[in-house]
MDAnalysis code that builds the backbone (N, CA, C; Angstrom):
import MDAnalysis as mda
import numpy as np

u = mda.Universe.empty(576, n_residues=192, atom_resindex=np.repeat(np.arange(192), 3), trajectory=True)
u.add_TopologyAttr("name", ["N", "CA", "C"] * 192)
u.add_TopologyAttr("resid", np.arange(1, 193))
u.add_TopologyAttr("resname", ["UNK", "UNK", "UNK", "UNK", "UNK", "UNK", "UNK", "UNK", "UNK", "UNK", "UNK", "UNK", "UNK", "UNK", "UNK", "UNK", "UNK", "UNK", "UNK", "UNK", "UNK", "UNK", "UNK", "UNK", "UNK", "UNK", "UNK", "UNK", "UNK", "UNK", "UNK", "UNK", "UNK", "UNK", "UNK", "UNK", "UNK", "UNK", "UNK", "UNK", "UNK", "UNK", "UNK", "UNK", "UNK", "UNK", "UNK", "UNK", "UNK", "UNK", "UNK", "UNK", "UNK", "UNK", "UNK", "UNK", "UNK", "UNK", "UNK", "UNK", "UNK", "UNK", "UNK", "UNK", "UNK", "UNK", "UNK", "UNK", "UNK", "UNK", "UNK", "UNK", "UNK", "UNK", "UNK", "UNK", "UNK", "UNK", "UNK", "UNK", "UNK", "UNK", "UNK", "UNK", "UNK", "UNK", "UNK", "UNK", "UNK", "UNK", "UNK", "UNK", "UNK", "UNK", "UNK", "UNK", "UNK", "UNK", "UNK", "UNK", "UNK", "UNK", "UNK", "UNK", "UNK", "UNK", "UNK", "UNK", "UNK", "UNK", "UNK", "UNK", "UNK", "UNK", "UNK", "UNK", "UNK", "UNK", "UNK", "UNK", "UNK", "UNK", "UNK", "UNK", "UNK", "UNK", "UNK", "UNK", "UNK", "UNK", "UNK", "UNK", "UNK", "UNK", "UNK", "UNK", "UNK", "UNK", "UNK", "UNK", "UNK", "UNK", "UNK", "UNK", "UNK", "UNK", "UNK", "UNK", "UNK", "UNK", "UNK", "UNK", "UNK", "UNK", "UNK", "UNK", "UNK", "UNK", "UNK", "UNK", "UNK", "UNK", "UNK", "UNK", "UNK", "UNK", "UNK", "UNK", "UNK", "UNK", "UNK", "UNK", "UNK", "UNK", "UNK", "UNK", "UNK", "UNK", "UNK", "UNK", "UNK", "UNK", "UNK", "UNK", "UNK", "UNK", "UNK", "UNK", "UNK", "UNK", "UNK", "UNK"])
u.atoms.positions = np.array([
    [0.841, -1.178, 0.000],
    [0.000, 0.000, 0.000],
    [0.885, 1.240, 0.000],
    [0.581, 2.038, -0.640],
    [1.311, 3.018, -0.763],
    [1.168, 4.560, 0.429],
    [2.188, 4.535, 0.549],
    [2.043, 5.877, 1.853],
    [1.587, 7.451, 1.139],
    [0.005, 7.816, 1.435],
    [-0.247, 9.594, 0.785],
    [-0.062, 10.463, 1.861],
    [1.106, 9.970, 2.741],
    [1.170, 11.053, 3.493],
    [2.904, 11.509, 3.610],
    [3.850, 10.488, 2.733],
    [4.827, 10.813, 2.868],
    [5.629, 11.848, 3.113],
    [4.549, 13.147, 1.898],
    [5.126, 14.669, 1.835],
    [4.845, 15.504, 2.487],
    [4.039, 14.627, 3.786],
    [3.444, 15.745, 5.019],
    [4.446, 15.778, 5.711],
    [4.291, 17.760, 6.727],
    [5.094, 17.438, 7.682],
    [4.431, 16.831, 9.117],
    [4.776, 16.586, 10.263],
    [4.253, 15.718, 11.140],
    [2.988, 16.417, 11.652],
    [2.791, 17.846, 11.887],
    [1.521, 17.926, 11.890],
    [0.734, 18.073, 10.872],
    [0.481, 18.000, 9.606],
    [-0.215, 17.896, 8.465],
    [-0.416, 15.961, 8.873],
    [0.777, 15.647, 8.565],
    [0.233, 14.342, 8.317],
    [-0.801, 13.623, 9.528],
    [-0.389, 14.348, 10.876],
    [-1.757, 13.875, 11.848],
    [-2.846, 14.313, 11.647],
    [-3.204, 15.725, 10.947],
    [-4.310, 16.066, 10.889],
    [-5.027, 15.147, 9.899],
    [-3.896, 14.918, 8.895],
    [-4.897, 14.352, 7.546],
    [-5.203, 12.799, 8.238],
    [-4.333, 12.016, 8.950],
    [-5.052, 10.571, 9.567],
    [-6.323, 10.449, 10.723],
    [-6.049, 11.988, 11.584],
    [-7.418, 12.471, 12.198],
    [-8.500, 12.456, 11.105],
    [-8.659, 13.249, 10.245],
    [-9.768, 13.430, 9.201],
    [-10.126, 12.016, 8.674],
    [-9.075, 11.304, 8.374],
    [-9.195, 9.862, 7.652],
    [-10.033, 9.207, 8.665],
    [-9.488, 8.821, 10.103],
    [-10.308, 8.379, 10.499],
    [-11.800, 8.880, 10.568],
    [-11.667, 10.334, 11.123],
    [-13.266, 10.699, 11.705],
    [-14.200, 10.627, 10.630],
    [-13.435, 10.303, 9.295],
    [-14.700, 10.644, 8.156],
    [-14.499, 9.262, 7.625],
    [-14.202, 8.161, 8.371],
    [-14.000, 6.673, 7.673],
    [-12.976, 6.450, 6.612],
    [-11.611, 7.019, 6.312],
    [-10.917, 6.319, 5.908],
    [-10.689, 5.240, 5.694],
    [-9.553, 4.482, 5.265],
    [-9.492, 3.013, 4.825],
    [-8.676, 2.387, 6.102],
    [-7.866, 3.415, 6.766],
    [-7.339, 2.408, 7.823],
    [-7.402, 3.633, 9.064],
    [-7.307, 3.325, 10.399],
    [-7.364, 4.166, 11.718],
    [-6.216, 5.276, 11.856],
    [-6.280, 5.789, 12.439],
    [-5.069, 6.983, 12.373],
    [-4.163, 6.176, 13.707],
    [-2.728, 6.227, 13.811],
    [-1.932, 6.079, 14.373],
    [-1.449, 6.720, 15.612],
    [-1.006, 6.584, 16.481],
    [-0.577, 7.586, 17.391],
    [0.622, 6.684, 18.114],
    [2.020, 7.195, 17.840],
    [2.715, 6.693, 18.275],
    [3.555, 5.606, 17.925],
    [2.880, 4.751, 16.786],
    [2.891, 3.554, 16.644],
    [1.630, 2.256, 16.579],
    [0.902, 2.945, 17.289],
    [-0.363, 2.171, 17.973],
    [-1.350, 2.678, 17.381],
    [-2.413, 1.651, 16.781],
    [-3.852, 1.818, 16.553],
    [-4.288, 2.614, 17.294],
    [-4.987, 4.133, 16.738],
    [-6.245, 5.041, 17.717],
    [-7.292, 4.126, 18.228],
    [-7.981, 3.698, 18.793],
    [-9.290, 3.405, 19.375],
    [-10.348, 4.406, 18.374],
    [-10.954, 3.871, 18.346],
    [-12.600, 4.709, 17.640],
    [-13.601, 4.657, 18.045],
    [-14.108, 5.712, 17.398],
    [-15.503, 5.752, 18.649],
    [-16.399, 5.035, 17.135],
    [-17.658, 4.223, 18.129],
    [-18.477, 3.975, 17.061],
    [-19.539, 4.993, 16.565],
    [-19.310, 4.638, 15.472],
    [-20.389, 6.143, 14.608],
    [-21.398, 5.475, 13.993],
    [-21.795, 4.384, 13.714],
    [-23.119, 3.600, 12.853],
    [-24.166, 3.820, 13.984],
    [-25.014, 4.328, 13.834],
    [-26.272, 4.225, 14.895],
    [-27.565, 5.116, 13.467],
    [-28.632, 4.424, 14.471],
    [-30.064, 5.272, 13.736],
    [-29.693, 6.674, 13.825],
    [-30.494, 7.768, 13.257],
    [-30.181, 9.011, 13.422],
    [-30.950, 9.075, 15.042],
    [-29.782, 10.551, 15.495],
    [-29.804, 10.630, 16.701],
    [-31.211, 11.390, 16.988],
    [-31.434, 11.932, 18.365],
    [-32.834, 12.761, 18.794],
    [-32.783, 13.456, 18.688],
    [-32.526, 14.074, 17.464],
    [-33.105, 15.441, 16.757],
    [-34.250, 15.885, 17.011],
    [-34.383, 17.283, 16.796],
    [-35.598, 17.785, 15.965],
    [-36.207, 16.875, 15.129],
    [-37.297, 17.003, 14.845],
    [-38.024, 15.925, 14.008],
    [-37.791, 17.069, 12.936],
    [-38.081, 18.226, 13.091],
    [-37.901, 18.644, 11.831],
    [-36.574, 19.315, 11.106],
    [-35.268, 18.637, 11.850],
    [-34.208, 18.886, 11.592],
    [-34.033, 17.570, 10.469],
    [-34.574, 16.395, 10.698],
    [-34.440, 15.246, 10.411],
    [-35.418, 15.058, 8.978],
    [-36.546, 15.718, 8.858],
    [-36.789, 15.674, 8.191],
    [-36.555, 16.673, 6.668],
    [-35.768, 17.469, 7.471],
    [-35.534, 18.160, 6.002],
    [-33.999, 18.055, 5.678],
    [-34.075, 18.048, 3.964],
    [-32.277, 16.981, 3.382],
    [-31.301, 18.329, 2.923],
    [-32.401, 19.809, 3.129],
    [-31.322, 20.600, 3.460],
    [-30.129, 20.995, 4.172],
    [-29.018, 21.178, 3.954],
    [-27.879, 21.561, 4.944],
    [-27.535, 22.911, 4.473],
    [-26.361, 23.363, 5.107],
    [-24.844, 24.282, 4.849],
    [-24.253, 23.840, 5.140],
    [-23.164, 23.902, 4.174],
    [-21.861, 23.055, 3.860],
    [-20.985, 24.497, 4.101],
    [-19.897, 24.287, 4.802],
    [-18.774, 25.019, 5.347],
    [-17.487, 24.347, 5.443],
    [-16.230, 25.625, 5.370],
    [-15.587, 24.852, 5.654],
    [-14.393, 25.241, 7.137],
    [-14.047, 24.655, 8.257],
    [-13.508, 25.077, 9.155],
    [-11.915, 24.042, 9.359],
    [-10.738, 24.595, 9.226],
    [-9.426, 23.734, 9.357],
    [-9.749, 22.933, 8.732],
    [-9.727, 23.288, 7.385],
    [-9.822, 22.325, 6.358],
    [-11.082, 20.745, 6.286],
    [-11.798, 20.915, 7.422],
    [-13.095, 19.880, 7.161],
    [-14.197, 20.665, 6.943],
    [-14.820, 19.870, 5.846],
    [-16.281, 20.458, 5.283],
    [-17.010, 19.748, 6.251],
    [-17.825, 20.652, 7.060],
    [-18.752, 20.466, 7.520],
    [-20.128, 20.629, 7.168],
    [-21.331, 20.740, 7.999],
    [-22.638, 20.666, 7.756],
    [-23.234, 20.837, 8.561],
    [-24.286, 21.842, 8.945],
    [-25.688, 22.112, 9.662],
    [-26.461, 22.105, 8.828],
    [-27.779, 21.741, 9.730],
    [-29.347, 22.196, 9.256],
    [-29.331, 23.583, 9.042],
    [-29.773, 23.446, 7.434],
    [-29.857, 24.958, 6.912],
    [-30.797, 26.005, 7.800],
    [-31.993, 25.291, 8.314],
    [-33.286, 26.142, 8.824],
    [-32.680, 26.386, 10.161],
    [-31.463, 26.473, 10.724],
    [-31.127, 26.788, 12.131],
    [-29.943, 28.329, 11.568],
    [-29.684, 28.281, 10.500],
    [-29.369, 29.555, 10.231],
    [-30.279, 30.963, 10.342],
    [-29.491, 31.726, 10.917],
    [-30.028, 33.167, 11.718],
    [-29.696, 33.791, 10.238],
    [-28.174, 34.414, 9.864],
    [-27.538, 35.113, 8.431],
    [-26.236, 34.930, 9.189],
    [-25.904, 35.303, 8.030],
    [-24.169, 35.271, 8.034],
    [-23.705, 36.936, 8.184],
    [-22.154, 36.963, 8.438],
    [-21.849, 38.154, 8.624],
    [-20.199, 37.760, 8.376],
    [-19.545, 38.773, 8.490],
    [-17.682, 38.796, 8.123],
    [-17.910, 38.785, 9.879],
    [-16.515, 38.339, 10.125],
    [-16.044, 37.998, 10.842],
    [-15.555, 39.250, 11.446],
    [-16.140, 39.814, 12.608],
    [-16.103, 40.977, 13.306],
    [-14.662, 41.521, 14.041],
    [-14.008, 42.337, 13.491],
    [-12.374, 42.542, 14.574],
    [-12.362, 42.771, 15.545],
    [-13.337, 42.725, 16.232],
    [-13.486, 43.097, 18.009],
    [-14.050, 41.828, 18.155],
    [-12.989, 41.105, 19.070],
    [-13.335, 39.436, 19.301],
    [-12.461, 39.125, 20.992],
    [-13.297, 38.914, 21.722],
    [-12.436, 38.572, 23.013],
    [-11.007, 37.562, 22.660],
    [-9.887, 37.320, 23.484],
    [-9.141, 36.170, 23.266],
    [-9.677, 35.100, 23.827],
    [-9.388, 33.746, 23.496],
    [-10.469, 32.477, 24.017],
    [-10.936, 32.207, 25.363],
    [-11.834, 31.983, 25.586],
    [-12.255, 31.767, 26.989],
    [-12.214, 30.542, 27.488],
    [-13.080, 29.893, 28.176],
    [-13.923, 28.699, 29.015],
    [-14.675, 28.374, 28.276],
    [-14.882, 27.122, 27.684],
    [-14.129, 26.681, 27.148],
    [-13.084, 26.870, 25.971],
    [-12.073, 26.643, 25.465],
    [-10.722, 27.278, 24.724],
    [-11.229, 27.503, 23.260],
    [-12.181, 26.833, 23.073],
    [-13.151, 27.359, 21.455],
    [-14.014, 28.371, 22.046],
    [-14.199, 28.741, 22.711],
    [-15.549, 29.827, 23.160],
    [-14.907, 31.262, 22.820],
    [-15.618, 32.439, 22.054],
    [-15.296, 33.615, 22.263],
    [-16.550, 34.482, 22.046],
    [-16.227, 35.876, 22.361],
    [-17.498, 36.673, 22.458],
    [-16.957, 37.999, 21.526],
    [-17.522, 37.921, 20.682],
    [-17.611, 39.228, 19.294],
    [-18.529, 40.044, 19.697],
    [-18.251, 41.415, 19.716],
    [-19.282, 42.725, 19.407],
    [-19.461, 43.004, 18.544],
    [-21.072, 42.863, 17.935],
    [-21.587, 43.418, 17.260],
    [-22.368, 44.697, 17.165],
    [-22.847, 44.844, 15.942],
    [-24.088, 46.296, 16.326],
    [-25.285, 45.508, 17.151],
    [-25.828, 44.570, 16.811],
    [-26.909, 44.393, 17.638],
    [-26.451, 43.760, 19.158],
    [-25.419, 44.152, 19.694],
    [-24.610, 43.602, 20.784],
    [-24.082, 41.862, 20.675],
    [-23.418, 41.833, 22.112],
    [-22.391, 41.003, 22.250],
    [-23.153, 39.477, 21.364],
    [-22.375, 38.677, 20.747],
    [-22.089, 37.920, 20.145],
    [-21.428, 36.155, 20.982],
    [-22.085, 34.937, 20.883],
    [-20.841, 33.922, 21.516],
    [-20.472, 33.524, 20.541],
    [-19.309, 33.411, 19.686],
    [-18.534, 33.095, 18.965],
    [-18.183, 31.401, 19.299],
    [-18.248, 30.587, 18.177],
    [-17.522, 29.396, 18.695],
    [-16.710, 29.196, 17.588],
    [-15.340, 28.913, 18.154],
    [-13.977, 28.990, 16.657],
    [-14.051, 27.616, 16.384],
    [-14.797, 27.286, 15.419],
    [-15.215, 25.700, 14.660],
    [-13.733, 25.142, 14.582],
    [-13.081, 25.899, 14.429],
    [-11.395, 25.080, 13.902],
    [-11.283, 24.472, 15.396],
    [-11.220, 25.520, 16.231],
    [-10.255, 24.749, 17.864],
    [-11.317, 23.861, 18.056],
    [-12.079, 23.613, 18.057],
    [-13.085, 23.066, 18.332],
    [-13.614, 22.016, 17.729],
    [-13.254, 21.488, 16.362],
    [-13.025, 20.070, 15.914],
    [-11.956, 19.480, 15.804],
    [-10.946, 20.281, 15.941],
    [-9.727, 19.896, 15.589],
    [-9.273, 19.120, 16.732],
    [-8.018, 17.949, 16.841],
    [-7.719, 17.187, 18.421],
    [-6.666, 18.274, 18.468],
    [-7.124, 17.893, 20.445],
    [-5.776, 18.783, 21.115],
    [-4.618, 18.887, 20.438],
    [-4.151, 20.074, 20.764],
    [-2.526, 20.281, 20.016],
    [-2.517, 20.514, 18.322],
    [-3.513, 20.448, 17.861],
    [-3.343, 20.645, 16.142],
    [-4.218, 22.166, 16.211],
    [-4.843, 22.797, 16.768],
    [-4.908, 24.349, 16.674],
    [-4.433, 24.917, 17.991],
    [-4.085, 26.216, 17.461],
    [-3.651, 26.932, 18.225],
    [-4.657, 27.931, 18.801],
    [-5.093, 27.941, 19.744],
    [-6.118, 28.578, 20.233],
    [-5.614, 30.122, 20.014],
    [-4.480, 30.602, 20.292],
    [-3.790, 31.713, 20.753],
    [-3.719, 32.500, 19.147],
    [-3.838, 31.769, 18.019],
    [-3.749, 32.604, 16.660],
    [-5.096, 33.215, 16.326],
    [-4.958, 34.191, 15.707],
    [-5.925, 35.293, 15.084],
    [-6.735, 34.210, 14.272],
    [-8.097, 34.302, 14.265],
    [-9.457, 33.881, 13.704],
    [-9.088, 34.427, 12.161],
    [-8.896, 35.386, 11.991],
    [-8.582, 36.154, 11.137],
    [-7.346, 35.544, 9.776],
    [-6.456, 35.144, 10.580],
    [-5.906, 34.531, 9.792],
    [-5.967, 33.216, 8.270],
    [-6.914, 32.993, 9.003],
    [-7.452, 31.967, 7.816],
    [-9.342, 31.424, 8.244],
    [-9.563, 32.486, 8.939],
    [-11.299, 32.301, 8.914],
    [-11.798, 33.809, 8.544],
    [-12.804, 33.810, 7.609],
    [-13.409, 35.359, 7.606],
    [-14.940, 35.561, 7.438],
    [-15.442, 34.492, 8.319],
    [-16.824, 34.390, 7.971],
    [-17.560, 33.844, 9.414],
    [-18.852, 34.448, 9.523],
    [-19.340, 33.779, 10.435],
    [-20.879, 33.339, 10.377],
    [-21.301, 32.092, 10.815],
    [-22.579, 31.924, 10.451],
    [-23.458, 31.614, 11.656],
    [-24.093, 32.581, 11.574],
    [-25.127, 33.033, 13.450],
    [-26.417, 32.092, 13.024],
    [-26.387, 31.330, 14.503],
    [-27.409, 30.674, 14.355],
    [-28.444, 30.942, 15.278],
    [-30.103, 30.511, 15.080],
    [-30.844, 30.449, 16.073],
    [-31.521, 31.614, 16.247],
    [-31.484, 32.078, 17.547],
    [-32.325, 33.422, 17.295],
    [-30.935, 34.452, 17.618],
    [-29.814, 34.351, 17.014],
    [-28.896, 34.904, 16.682],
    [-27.859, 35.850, 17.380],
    [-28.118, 34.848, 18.609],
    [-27.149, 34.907, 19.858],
    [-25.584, 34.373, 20.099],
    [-25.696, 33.611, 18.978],
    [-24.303, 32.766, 18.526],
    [-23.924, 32.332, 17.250],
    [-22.948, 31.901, 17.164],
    [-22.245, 31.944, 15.942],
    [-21.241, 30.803, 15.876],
    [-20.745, 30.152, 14.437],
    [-19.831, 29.515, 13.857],
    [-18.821, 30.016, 12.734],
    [-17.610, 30.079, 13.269],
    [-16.718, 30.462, 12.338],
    [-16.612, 29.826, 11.504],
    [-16.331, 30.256, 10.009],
    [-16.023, 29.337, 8.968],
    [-14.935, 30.219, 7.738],
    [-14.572, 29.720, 7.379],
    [-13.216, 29.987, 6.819],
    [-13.753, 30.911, 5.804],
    [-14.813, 30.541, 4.997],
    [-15.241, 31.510, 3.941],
    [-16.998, 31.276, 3.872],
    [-17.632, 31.642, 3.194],
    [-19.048, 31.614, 2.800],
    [-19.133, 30.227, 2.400],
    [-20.461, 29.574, 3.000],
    [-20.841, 27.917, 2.599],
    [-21.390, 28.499, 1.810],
    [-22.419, 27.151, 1.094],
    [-23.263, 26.816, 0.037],
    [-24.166, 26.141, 0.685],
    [-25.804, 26.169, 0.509],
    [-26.968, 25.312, 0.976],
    [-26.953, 24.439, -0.195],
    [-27.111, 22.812, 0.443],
    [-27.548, 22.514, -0.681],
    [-28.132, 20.969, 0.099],
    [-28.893, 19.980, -0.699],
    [-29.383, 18.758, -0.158],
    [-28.547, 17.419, -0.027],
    [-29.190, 17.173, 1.199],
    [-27.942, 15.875, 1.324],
    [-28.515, 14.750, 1.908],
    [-28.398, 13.752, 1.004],
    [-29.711, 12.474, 1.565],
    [-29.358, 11.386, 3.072],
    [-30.323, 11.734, 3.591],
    [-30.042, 11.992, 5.210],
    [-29.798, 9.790, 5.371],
    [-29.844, 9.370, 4.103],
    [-29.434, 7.690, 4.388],
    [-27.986, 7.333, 4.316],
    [-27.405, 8.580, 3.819],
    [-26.125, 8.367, 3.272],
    [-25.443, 9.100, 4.796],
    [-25.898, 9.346, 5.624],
    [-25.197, 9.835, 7.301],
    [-24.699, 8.601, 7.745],
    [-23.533, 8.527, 8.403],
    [-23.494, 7.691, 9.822],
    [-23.993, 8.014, 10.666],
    [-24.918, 8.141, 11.336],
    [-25.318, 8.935, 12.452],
    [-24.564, 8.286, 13.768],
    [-23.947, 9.323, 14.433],
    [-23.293, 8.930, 16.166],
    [-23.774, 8.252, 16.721],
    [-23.541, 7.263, 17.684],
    [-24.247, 6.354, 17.931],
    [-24.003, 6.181, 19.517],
    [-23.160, 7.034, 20.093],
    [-22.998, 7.401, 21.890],
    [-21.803, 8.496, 21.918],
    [-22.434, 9.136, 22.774],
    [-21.342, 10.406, 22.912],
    [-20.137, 10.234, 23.531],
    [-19.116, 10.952, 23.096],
    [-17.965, 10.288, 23.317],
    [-17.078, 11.481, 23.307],
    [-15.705, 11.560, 22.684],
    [-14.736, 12.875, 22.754],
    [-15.156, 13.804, 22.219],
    [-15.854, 13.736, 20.459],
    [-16.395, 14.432, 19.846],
    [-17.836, 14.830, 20.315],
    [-17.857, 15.647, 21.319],
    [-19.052, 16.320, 21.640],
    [-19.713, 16.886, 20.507],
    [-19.024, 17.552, 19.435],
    [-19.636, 18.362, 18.612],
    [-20.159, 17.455, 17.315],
    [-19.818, 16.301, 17.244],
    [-19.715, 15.354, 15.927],
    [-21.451, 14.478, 16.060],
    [-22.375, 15.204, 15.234],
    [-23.170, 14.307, 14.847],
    [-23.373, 13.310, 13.955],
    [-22.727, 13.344, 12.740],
    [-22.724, 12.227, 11.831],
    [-21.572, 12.341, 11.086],
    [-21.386, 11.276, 10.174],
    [-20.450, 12.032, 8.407],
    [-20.925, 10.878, 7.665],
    [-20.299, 11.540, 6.582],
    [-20.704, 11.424, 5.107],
    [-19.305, 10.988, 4.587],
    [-19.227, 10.050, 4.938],
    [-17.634, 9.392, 4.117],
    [-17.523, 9.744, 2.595],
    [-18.595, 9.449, 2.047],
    [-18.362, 9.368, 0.759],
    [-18.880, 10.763, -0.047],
    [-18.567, 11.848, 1.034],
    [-18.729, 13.146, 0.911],
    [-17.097, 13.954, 1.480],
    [-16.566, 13.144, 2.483],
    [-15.632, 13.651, 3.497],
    [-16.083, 15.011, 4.374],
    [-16.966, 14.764, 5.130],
    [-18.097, 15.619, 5.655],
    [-18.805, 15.343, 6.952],
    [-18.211, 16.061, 7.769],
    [-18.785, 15.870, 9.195],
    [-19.882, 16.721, 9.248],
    [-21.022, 16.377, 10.092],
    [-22.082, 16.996, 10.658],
    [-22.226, 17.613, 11.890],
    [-22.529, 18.618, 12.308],
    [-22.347, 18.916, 13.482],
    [-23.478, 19.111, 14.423],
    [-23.179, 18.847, 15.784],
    [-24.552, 18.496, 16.544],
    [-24.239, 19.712, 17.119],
    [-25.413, 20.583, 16.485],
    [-25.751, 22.030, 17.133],
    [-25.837, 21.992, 18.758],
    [-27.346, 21.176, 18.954],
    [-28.139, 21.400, 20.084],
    [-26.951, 20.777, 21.336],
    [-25.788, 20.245, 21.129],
    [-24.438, 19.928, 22.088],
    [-23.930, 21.145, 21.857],
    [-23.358, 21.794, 21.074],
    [-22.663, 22.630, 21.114],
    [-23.116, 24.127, 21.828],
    [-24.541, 24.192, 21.569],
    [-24.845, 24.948, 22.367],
    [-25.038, 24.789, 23.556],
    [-25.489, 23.872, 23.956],
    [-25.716, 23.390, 25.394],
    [-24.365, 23.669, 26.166],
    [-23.071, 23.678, 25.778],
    [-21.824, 23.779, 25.752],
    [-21.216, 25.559, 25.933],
    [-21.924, 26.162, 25.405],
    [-21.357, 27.568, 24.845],
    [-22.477, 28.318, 25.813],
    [-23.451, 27.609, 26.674],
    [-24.500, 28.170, 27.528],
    [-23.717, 28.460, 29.154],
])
């Protein structure tokens, strides 16, 4: 089998065997030498909204290089990414942006899917995110690197999570998309 990670340097190449695994790659990501452990992801879809579940709309984004996905109908609007941004809080993805219609909870999607040690909490948002997409009744927000796209995504083709585990934020993926889903109603519960 041939090695596609030869021309990485050591953190590229963990991120890309993180991604491999979390989005079903062909073999587990390594650490050390040693097989990662995995969490199991095959389960029925989780206890959603019924009407999160029933509709095959999403937004597709992208944050540290994984395309992600929310339920389109939990979008508030989007906005640029505001330069008045606290430095990270409690938890180390949590921040609070001022806006015109006041304060903002920011959650930096990168630190926040990414495993320990592969973001740097301490670097500018700015640097390679310039977008933000407020959800709900538009008290909070998801960073994303640039402007998604809505579009439909057939809700048989999910793994859906199947017990909560490290990935608090990870509701399903789409292997054959390379596409994680993200479980809003945790993340907020989280950012509360």
């Amino acid at each position: 089998m041939m090695n596609t990670h030869s021309g990485l340097t050591g953190a590229s190449r963990a991120l890309q065997e993180y991604l491999e695994q979390l989005l079903g790659g062909d073999r587990p990501a390594k650490r050390n030498g040693v097989e990662a452990s995995s969490e199991p992801l095959l389960a029925p879809a989780p206890e959603m909204a019924a009407e999160e579940l029933t509709s095959d709309l999403y937004y597709r984004f992208v944050a540290a290089g994984l395309t992600l996905a929310i339920p389109a109908g939990r979008i508030s609007c989007e906005m640029a990414l505001p330069e008045i941004m606290t430095p990270p809080l409690a938890p180390h993805w949590r921040r609070v942006a001022e806006t015109d219609s006041g304060p903002l909870i920011v959650v930096d999607t990168r630190t926040l899917v990414l495993p320990p040690g592969q973001a740097d909490p301490g670097l500018r948002l700015a640097n390679d995110s310039h977008h933000l997409v407020v959800l709900d009744d538009g008290d909070w927000a998801l960073v994303a690197e640039s402007e998604g796209i809505e579009e439909e995504l057939d809700l048989d083709d999910v793994s859906w999570r199947s017990t909560a585990g490290k990935r608090i934020w990870l509701a399903g993926t789409v292997a054959s998309r390379r596409m994680a889903l993200l479980d809003l109603d945790e993340i907020r519960r989280l950012v509360r």
